[in-house]
C-alpha positions in Angstrom: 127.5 -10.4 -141.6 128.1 -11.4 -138.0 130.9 -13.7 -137.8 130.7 -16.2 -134.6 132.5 -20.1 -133.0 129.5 -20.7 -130.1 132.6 -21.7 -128.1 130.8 -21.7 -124.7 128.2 -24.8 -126.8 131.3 -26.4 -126.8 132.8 -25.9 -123.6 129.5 -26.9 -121.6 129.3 -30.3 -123.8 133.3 -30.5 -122.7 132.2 -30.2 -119.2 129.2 -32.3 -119.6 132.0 -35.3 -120.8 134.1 -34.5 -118.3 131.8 -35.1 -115.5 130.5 -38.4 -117.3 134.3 -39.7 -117.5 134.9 -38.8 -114.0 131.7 -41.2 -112.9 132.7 -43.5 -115.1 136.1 -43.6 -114.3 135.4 -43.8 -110.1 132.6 -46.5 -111.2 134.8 -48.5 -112.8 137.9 -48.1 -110.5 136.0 -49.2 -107.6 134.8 -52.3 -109.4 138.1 -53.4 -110.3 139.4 -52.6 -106.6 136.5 -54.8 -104.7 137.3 -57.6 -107.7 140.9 -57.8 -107.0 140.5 -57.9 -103.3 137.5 -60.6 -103.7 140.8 -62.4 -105.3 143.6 -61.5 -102.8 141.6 -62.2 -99.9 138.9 -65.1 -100.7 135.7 -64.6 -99.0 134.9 -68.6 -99.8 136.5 -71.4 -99.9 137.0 -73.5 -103.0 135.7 -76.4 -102.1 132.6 -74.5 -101.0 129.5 -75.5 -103.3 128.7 -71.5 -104.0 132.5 -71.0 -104.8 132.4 -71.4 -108.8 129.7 -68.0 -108.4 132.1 -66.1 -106.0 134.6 -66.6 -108.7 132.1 -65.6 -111.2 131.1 -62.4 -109.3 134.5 -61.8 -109.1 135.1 -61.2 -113.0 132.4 -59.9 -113.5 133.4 -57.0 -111.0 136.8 -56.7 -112.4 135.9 -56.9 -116.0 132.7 -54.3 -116.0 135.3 -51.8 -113.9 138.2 -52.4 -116.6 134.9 -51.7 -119.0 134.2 -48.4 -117.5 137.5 -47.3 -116.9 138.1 -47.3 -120.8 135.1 -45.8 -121.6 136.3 -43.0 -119.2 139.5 -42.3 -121.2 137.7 -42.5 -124.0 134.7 -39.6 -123.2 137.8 -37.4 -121.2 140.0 -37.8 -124.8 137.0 -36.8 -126.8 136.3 -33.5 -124.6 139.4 -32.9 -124.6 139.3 -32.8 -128.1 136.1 -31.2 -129.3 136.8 -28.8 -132.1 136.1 -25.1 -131.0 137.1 -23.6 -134.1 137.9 -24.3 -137.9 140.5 -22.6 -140.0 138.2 -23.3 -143.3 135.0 -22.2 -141.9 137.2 -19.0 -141.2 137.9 -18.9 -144.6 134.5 -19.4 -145.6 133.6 -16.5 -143.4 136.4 -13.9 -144.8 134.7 -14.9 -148.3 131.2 -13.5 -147.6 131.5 -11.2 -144.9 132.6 -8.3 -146.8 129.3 -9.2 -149.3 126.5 -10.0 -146.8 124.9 -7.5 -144.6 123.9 -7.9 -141.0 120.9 -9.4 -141.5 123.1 -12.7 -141.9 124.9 -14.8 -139.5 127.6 -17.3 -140.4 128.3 -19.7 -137.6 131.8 -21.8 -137.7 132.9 -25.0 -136.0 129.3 -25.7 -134.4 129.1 -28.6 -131.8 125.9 -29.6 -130.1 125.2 -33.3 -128.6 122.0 -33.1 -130.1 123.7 -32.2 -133.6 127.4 -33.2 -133.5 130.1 -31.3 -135.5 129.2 -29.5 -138.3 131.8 -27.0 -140.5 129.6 -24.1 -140.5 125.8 -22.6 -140.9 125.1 -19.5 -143.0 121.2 -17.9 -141.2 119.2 -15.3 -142.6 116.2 -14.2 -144.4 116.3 -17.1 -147.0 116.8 -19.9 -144.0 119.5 -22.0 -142.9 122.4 -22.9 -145.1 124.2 -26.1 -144.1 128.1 -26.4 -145.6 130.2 -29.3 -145.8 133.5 -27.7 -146.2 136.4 -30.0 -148.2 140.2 -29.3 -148.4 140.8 -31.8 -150.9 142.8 -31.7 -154.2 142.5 -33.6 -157.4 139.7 -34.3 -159.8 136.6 -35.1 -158.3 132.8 -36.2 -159.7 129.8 -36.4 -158.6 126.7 -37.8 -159.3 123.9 -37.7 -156.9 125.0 -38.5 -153.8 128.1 -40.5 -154.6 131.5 -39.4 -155.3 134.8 -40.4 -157.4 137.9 -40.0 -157.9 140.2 -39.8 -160.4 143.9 -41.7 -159.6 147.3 -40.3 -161.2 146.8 -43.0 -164.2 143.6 -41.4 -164.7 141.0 -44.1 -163.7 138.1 -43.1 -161.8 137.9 -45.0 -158.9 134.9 -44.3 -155.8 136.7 -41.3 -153.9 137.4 -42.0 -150.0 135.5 -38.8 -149.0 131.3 -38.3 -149.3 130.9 -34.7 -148.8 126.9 -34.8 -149.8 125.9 -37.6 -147.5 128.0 -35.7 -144.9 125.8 -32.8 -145.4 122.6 -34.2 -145.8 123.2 -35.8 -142.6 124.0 -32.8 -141.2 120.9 -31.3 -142.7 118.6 -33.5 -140.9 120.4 -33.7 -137.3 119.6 -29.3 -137.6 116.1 -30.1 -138.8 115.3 -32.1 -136.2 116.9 -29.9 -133.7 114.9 -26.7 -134.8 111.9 -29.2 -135.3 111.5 -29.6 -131.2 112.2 -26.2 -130.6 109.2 -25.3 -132.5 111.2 -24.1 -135.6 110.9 -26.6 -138.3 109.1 -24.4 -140.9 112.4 -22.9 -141.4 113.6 -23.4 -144.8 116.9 -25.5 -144.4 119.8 -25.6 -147.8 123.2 -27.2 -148.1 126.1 -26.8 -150.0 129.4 -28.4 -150.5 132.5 -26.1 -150.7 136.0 -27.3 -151.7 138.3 -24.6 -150.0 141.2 -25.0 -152.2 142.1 -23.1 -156.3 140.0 -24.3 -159.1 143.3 -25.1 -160.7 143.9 -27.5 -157.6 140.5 -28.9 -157.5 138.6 -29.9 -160.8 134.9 -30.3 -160.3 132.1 -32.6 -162.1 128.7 -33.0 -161.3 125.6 -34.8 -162.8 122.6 -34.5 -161.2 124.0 -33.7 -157.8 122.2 -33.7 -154.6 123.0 -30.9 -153.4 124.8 -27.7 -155.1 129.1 -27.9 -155.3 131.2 -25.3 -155.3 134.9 -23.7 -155.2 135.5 -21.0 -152.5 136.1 -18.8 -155.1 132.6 -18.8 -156.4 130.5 -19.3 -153.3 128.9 -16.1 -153.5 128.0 -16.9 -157.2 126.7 -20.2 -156.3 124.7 -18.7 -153.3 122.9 -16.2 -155.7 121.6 -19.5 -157.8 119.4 -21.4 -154.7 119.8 -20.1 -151.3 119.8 -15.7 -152.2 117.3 -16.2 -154.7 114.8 -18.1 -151.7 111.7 -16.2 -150.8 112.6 -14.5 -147.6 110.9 -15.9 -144.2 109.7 -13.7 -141.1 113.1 -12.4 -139.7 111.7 -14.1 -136.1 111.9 -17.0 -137.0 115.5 -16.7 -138.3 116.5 -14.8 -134.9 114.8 -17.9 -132.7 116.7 -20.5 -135.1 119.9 -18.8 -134.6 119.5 -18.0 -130.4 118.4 -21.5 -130.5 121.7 -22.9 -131.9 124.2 -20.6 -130.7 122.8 -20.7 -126.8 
């Protein structure tokens, strides 16, 4: 199994950011610079009939450059931030690599603007597996798409975390992608995967939306849906895998 992070995916959208937040940032320093000389050094008078607009203008200036200053910080913090790898999807990958062949390719930490973030992609002949990786401990259920949780006094309470709406989302961001690159008849799967011990983690599910698993018995739990899929036109999986590792 190849074993990849498509860190240069994430350092062109870092780049991309970057360059946004500097605009932004020169945008909205300017603005605030012309504002706050409209207001040292009047160009009107205030007992001029237009002055109430000058003063208007004036605001305007300095509050859309405050505006786009922030929003400057804010897009250099996030780029500066972007995940480029993740110690559970490496996990995840030390788990099936020594069972899957080269035919398969697990992808950790991917991060496309057209996607976002998500934990990791298992491609190969039966599609494209989409995991929502979860560290969490305790006792957990599920049914359907919602979650809960089970406090120390033993009430079940709705859980903070919602793993299968993570992933379904996820599901359909990739979908989409593929879809406009011509590659939406490929068969897409998720899974969640608590990383941590079966002792450490206890596990319900009724109905669930998507199959749930421990680490431990993700190859087990692959077997059941995704290994057992009819096999697609190897193409098609190469294309969907240059397509979101490029």
């Amino acid at each position: 199994m190849q074993n990849i992070a498509p860190k240069r995916v994430v350092t062109r959208r870092a780049s991309q950011l970057y360059t946004v937040a500097f605009l932004l940032g020169a945008v909205g320093i300017f603005a605030m610079a012309f504002g706050l000389l409209m207001a040292l050094v009047p160009l009107d008078k205030p007992a001029h009939p237009s002055y109430p607009v000058y003063v208007f203008a004036r605001g305007v200036l300095i509050g859309v450059g405050l505006v786009a200053f922030i929003l400057a910080i804010i897009l250099a913090i996030r780029a500066a931030t972007l995940r480029t790898d993740n110690d559970l999807a490496q996990q995840t990958a030390n788990v099936l690599h020594p069972i899957l062949d080269n035919q398969f390719t697990f992808i950790r930490s991917l991060n496309r603007r057209s996607i976002g973030y998500v934990d990791a992609l298992l491609i190969g002949p039966p599609g494209v597996m989409v995991f929502r990786l979860v560290d969490a401990i305790g006792a957990y259920a599920n049914e359907g798409a919602n979650w809960m949780r089970r406090d120390p006094n033993g009430q079940w309470l709705p859980a903070r975390i919602s793993p299968t709406r993570e992933d379904l989302a996820d599901i359909r961001r990739v979908r989409q992608f593929l879809s406009k690159r011509g590659l939406g008849d490929v068969p897409l799967f998720g899974m969640i995967v608590f990383t941590q011990e079966p002792r450490l983690v206890s596990l319900q599910a009724t109905q669930p939306e998507l199959p749930i698993t421990h680490l431990s018995n993700l190859y087990g739990s692959l077997q059941v849906g995704y290994l057992a899929a009819p096999p697609i036109d190897m193409t098609r999986i190469v294309a969907a895998t240059r397509a979101l590792i490029e």
